[in-house]
VOGU-3710 file (C-alpha; in Angstrom, 3 decimals, decimal comma):
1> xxxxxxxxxx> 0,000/0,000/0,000  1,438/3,466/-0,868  -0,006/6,482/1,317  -0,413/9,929/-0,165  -1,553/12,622/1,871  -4,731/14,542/0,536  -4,845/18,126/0,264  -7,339/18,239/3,007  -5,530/17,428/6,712  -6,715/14,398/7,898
11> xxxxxxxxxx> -7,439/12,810/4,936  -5,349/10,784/2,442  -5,555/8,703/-0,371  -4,113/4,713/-0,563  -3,217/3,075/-3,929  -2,678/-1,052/-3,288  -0,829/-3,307/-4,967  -2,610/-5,412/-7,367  -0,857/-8,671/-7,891  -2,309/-10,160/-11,358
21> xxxxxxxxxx> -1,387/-13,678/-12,980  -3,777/-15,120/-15,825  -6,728/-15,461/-12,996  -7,223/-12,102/-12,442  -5,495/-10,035/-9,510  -5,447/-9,833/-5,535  -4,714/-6,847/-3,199  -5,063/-6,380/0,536  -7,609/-3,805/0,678  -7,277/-2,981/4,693
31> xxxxxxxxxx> -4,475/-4,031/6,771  -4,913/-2,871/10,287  -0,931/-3,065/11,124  0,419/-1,359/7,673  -2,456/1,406/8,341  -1,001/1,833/12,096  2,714/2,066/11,216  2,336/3,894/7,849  -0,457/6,812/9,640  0,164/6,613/12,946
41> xxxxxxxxxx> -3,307/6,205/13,386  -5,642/3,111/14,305  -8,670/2,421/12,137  -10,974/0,174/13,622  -14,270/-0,314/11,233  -17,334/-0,695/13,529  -19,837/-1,028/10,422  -19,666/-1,519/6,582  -21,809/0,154/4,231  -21,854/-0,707/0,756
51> xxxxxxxxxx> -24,678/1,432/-1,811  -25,176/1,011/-5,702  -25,956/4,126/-7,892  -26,750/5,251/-11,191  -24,720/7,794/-13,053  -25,154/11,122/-11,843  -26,064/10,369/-8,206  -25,121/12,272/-5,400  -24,256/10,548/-2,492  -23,829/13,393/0,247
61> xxxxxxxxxx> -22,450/16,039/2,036  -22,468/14,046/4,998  -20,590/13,403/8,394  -20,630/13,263/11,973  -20,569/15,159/15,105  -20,088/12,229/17,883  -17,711/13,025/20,069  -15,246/10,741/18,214  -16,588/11,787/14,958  -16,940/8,458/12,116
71> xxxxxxxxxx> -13,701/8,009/10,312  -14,566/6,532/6,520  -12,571/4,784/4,449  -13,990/4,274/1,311  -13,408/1,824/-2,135  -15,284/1,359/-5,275  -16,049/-2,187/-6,150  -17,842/-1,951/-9,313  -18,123/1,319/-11,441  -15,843/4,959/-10,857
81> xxxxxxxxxx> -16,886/7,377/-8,676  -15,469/11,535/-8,257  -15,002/11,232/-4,292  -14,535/13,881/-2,539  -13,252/14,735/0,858  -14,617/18,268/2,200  -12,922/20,212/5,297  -15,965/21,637/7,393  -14,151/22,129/10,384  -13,574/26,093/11,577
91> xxxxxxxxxx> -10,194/26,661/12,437  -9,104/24,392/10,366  -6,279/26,008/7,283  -8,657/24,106/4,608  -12,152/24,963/5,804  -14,332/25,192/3,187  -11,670/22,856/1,229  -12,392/20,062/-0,843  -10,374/17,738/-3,088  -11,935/15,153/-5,833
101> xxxxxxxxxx> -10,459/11,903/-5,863  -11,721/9,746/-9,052  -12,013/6,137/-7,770  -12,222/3,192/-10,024  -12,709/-0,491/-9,430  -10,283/-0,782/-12,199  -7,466/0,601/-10,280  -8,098/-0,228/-6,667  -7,188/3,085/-5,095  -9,069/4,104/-1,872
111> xxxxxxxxxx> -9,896/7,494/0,531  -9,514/7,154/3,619  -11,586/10,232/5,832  -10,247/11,222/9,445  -13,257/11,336/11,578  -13,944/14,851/10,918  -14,173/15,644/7,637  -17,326/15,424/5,219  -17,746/13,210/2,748  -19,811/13,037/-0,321
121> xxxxxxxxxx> -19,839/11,369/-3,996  -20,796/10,986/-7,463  -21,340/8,113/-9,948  -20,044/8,995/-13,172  -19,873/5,237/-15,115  -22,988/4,161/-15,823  -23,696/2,358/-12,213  -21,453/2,060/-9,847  -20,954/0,367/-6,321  -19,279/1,426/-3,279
131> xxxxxxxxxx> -17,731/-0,303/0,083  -17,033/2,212/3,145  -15,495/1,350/6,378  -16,704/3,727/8,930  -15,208/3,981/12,613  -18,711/4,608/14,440  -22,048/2,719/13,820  -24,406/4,761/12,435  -26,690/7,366/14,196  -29,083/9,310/13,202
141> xxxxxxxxxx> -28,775/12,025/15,927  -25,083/12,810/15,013  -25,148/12,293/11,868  -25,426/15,778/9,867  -25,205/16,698/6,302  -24,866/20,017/3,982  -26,948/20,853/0,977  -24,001/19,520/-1,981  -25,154/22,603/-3,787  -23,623/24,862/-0,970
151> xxxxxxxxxx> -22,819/28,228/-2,619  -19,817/28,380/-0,050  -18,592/25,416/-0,325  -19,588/25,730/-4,603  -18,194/21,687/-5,325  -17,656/21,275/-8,928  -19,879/18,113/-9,320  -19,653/16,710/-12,645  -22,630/17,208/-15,778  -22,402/13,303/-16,407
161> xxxxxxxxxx> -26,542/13,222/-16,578  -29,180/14,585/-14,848  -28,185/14,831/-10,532  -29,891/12,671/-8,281  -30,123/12,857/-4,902  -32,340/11,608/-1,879  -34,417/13,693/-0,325  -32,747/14,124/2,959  -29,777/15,404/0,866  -31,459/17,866/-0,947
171> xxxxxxxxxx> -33,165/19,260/1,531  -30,075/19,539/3,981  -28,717/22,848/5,099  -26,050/24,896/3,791  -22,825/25,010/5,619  -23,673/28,736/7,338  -26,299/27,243/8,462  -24,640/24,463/10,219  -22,167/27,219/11,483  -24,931/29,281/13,164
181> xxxxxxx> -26,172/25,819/14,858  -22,848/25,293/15,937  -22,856/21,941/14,219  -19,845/20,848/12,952  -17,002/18,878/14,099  -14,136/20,720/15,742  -10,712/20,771/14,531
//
């Protein structure tokens, strides 16, 4: 596994080793130890989400404000994906920050999210399915999310056919909203 740092503290982005012979290839996806010594950090997945979308769906702005936030690390299984990893944190030298990762099942790489930054995504093959590793179960008092047509945070999704999103996303507020509640994760 090779580590590169994202341009958004706290978040980076892991490309694995495929080994390939004329059956096809293997990779170790998650690796508790290398992710200790290489980050300095201990990842330890409490639930695993996996969701299937069309092209052009929106999967977020979402994340957490538990006290020790819901660190996500996320891989495409089936499809490509733009992921992106957003910096909502005041305080923080990238607030407002985000960086788009493409993700492919063809190559293998991966995102990994500290537990708090926001995360959101879009399909852009024609379907596309995802696997995330999160570090808190699910719940839906802490969990928060941002409109992902925030004029502030103005994310350059991409026009790969018509944007669809789930109600709760679309009708999430924008980020000064969330600033005024004094709902986001600290830094």
């Amino acid at each position: 596994m090779n580590f590169e740092r994202s341009v958004i503290e706290g978040g980076w982005i892991i490309k694995n080793t495929r080994h390939k012979d004329n059956r096809g290839w293997f990779s170790e996806w998650f690796k508790k130890s290398t992710f200790e010594s290489e980050l300095g950090i201990s990842f330890n997945p409490l639930q695993l989400n996996i969701s299937h979308s069309l092209q052009g769906v929106i999967r977020g702005i979402h994340y957490s404000i538990a006290e020790k936030g819901q660190a996500k690390f996320v891989t495409v299984m089936s499809g490509e994906v733009d992921d992106y990893i957003i910096d909502i944190r005041p305080g923080s030298p990238t607030f407002g920050k985000w960086q788009r990762v493409r993700l492919s099942s063809k190559d293998g790489e991966s995102v990994l999210l500290g537990s708090n930054l926001a995360h959101a995504f879009q399909c852009v093959s024609v379907e596309a399915t995802v696997c995330y590793a999160v570090t808190a179960e699910f719940d839906s008092e802490m969990e928060k999310g941002i409109n992902p047509f925030d004029p502030t945070l103005n994310i350059a999704w991409n026009d790969v056919s018509e944007n669809l999103m789930s109600s709760k996303d679309i009708a999430a507020p924008f980020l000064e909203e969330q600033i005024v509640q004094d709902l986001l994760p600290r830094f």
